[in-house]
C-alpha positions in Angstrom: 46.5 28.5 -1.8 43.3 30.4 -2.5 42.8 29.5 -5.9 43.3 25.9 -4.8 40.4 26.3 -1.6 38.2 28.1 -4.6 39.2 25.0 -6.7 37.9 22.4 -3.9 35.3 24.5 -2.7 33.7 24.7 -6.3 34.2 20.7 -7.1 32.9 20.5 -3.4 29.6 21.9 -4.5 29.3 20.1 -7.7 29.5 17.0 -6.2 26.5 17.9 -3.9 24.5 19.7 -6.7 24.7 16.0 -8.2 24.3 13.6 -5.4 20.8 15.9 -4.6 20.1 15.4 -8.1 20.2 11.9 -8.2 18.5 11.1 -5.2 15.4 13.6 -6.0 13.3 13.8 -9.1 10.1 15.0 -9.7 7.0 13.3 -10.2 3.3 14.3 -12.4 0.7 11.6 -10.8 -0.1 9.3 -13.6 3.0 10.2 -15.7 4.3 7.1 -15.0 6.7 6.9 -18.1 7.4 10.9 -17.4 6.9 11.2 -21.5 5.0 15.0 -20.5 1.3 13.1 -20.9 -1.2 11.1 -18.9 -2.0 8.1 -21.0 -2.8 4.2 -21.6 0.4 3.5 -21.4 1.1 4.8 -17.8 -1.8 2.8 -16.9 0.0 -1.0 -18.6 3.0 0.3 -16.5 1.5 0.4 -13.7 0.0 -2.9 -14.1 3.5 -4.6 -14.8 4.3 -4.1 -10.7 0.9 -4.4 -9.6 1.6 -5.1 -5.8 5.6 -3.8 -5.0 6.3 -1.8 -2.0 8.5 0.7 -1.5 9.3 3.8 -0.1 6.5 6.2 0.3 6.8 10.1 -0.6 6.9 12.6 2.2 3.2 13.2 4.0 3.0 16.6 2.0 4.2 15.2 -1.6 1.4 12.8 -1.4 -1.8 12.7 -3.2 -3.2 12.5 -6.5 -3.0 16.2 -7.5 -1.8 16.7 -10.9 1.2 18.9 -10.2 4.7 18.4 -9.5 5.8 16.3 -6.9 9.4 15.6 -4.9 10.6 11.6 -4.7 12.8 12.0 -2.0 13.7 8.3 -2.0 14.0 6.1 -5.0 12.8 2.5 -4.7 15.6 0.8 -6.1 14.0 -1.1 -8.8 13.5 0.0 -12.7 10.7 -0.2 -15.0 11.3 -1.7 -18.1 11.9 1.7 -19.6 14.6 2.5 -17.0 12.4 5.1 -14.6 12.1 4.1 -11.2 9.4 2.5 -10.1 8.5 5.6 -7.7 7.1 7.1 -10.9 4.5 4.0 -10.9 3.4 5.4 -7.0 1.0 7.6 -8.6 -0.6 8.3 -4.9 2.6 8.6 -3.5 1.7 5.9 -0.4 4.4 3.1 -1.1 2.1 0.6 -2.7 1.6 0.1 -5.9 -2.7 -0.7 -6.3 -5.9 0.3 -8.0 -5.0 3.5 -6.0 -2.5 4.2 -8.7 -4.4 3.0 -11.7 -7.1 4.5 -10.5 -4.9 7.8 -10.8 -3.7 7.5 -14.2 -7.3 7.2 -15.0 -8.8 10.7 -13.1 -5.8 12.4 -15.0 -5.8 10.9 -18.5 -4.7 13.4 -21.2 -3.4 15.9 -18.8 0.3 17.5 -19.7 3.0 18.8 -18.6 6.2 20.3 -19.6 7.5 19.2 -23.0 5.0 16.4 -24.5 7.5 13.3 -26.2 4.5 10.3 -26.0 6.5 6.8 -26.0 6.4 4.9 -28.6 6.9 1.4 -29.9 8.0 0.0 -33.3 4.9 -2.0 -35.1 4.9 -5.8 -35.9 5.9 -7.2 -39.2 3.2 -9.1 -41.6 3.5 -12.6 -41.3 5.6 -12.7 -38.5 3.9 -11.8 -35.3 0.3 -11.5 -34.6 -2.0 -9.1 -34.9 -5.1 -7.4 -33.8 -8.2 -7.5 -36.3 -11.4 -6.4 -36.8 -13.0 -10.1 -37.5 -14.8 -9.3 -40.9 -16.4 -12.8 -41.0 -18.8 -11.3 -38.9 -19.9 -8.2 -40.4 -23.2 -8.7 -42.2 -23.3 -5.8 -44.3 -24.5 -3.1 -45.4 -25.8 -1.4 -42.8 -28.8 1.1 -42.6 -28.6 4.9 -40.9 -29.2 4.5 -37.3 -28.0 0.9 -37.1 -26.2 -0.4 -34.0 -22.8 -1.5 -35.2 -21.1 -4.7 -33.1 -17.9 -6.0 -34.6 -15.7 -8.9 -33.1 -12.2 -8.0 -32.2 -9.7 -10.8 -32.6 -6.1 -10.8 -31.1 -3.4 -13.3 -32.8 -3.7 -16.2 -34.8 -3.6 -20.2 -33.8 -0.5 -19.9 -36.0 0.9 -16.7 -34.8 -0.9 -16.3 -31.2 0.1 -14.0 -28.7 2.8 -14.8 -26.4 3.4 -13.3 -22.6 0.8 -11.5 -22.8 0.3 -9.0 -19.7 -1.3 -5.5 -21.1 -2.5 -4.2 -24.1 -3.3 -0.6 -24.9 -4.9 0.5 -28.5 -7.0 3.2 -30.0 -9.7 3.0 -32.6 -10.1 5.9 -35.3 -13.4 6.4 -37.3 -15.3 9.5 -38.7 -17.2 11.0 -36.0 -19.3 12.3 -39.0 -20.6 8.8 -39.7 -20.3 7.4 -36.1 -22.6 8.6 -33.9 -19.9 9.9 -31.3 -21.4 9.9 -27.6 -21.9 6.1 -27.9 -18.8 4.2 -29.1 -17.5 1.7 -26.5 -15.6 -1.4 -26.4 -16.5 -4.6 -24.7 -14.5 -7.0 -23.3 -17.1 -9.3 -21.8 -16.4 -12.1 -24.7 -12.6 -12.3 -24.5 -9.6 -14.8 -23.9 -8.2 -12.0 -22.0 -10.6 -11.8 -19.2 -10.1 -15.4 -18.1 -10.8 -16.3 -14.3 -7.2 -15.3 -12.5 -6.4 -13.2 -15.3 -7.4 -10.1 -12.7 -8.0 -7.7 -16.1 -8.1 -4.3 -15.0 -9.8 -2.1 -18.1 -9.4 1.6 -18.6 -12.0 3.0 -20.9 -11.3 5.9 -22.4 -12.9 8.4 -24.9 -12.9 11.6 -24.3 -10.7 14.5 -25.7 -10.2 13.7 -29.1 -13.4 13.0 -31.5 -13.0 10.7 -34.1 -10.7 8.1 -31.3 -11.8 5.5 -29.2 -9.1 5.1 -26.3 -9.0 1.6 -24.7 -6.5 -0.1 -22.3 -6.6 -3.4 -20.2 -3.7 -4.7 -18.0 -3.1 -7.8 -15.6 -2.8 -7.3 -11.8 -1.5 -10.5 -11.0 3.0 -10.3 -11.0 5.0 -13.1 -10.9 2.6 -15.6 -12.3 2.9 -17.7 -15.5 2.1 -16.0 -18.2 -0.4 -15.3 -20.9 -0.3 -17.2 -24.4 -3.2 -17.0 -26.6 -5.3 -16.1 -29.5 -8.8 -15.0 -30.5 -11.5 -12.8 -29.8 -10.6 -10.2 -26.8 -13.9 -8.5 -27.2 -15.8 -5.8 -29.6 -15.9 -2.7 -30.8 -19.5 -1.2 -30.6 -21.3 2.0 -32.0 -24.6 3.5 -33.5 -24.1 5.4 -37.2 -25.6 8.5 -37.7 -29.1 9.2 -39.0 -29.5 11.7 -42.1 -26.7 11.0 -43.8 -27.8 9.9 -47.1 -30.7 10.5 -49.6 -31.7 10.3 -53.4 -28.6 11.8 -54.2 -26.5 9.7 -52.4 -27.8 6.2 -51.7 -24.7 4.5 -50.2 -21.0 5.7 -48.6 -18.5 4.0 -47.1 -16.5 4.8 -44.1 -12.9 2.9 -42.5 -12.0 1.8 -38.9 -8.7 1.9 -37.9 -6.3 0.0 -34.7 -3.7 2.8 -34.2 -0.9 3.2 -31.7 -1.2 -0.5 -30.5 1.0 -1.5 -27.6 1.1 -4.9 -25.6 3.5 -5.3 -22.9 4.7 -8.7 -21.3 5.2 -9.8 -17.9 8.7 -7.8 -17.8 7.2 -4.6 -19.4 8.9 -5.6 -22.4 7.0 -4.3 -25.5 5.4 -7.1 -27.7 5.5 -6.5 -31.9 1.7 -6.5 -32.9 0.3 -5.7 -36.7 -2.4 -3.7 -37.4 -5.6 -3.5 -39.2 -8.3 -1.8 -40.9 -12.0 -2.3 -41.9 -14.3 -0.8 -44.1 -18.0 -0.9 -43.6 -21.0 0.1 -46.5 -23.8 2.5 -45.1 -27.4 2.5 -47.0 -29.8 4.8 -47.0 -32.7 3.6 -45.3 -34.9 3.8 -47.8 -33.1 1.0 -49.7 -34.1 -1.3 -47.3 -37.3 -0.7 -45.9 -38.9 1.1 -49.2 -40.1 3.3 -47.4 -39.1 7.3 -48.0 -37.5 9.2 -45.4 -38.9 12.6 -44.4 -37.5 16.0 -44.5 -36.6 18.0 -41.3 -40.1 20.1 -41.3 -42.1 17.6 -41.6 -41.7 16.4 -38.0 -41.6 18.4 -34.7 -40.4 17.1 -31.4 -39.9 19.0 -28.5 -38.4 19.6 -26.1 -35.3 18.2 -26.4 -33.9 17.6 -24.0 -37.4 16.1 -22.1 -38.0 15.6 -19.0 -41.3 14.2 -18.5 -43.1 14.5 -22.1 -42.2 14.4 -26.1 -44.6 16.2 -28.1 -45.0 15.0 -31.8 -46.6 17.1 -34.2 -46.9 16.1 -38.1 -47.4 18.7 -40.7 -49.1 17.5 -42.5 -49.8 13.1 -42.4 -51.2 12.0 -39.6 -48.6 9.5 -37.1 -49.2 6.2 -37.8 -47.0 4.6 -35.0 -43.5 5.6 -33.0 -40.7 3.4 -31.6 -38.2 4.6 -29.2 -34.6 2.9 -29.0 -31.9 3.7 -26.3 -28.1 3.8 -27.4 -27.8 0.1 -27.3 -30.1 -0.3 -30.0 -32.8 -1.8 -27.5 -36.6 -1.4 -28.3 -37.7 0.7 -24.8 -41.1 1.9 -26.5 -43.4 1.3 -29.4 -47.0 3.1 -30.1 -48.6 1.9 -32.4 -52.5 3.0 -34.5 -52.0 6.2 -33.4 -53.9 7.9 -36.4 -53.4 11.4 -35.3 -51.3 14.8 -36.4 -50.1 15.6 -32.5 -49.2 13.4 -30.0 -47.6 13.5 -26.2 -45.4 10.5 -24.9 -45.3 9.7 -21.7 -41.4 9.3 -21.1 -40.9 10.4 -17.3 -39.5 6.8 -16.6 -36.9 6.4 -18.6 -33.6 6.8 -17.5 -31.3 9.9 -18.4 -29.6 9.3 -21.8 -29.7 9.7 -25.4 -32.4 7.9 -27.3 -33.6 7.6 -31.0 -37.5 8.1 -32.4 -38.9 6.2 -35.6 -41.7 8.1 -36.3 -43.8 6.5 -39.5 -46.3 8.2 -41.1 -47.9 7.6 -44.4 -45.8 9.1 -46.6 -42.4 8.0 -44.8 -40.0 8.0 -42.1 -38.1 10.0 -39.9 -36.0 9.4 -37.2 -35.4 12.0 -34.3 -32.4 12.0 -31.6 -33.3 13.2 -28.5 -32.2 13.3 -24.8 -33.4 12.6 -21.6 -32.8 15.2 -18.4 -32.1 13.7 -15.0 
């Protein structure tokens, strides 16, 4: 008799041990596929159920915190990976909002635990569509210190995009060549962005140089969905100055599309193709005949500035300075200035990163700077 009370006592507890497992888990706000990292895709997840209810967490497992928190109560109702859509209640409230995709956003790259990031298989050529740099609009090659703005096309009139609902991807250059603090993408001139589309964007890049994080997701559930094709917006960026002289008069550098995921209406992943797109760089002599300067013979300071930008020429007097923001927008331009020193009046300008042409008689030299609050 007591080895058979031992025997029920001990399937007794196993049976709780289980039931307590399977109606608790444990949660990492913005881990929404519970893959160990915050990412783009947690954020297309969260789009997919934009707007379901359920169950909120306890008062105290609440919040946004990136640490561990209890689900008490499941919701019932599966992602298309198979988690529950708890996970997706980044805040924890019962509501799946911006609250949440806000979330995945404040804690993008964080980790936790062992880090397995989901992945999906790739398309196949030729039989589904693709996203593409759109080289028919690249007018090459481009000088040092050019501002760089190159259509991005997704799917083809004969293989567009179908149930379109998300889309996550990442952009890879050479952070040597691109000028890194100003990469961006724009999706102001896209199919994607439609009135009642309700495109949500998450712009990321940060963390890693060299990769341009970008994601984009629907907030609307339960309406028709989204076939299409064309441009969904551009990739933009500024190359580095000083990278070419005499001995080098030309290079070339690549673009990439990696890790590219779109998700449909049902969170189902859609097949998508990469691409790749190589650009010529010119030394900007070849263009404007005009020799470029060597480091000494220009000093600016201070940088950063706050107020001022003092010029001084070693030797050839300044015959004019322009000043261009990130965008590649003329802010300033002095002109017959016909002296060795000079002081700019730059309180106004906003805080950022800008770019001086400074031309003197025997060449040019451009100078990046930045502005202090």
């Amino acid at each position: 008799m007591i080895n058979i009370f031992q025997k029920y006592t001990f399937s007794l507890c196993l049976v709780l041990v289980l039931m307590v497992g399977h109606l608790e888990a444990q949660v990492f706000p913005g881990d929404v596929n519970d893959d160990g990292i915050v990412d783009n895709i947690d954020f297309l997840y969260v789009g997919t159920i934009f707007g379901a209810v359920g169950p909120p967490r306890d008062i105290s497992e609440q919040g946004i915190d990136f640490e561990e928190k209890l689900i008490t109560t499941f919701w019932s109702s599966t992602l298309s990976n198979g988690l529950d859509y708890a996970y997706a209640d980044c805040d924890g409230d019962g509501l799946i909002s911006f609250n949440d995709l806000n979330a995945v956003i404040a804690n993008m790259g964080l980790t936790h635990g062992i880090v397995m990031p989901e992945t999906f298989p790739g398309g196949a050529f030729g039989q589904d569509p693709s996203i593409s740099f759109d080289s028919t609009f690249i007018f090459g090659p481009f000088p040092e210190f050019a501002f760089v703005s190159i259509p991005i096309s997704l799917g083809t009139e004969q293989l567009p995009v179908q149930d379109f609902y998300g889309i996550s991807f990442e952009v890879h250059y050479d952070p040597t060549i691109v000028f890194d603090n100003y990469i961006e993408f724009n999706f102001s001139t896209s199919w994607l962005n439609m009135s009642g589309n309700d495109l949500h964007l998450s712009l990321e890049n940060t963390g890693t140089p060299g990769v341009l994080k970008v994601a984009a997701t629907r907030t609307t559930p339960l309406v028709a969905s989204l076939d299409n094709y064309g441009q969904i917006g551009t990739v933009q960026f500024i190359i580095e100055d000083d990278l070419l002289d005499y001995t080098q008069p030309a290079l070339q550098t690549m673009l990439e599309f990696q890790n590219v995921t779109i998700l449909g209406m049902n969170g189902n992943p859609v097949p998508i193709v990469n691409d790749t797109i190589t650009i010529e760089i010119i030394d900007n002599s070849v263009l404007s005949n005009e020799p470029d300067l060597p480091d000494a013979a220009i000093n600016v300071f201070p940088n950063p500035f706050k107020d001022q930008l003092n010029i001084q020429a070693v030797n050839d007097p300044i015959e004019a300075v322009q000043i261009y923001n990130v965008d590649g927008r003329l802010m300033a331009n002095f002109e017959n200035i016909g002296q060795k020193e000079i002081i700019l009046p730059v309180d106004q300008f906003p805080k950022g990163i800008y770019f001086l042409k400074i031309q003197t008689p025997a060449g040019v030299r451009t100078e990046k700077v930045s502005k202090l609050k």
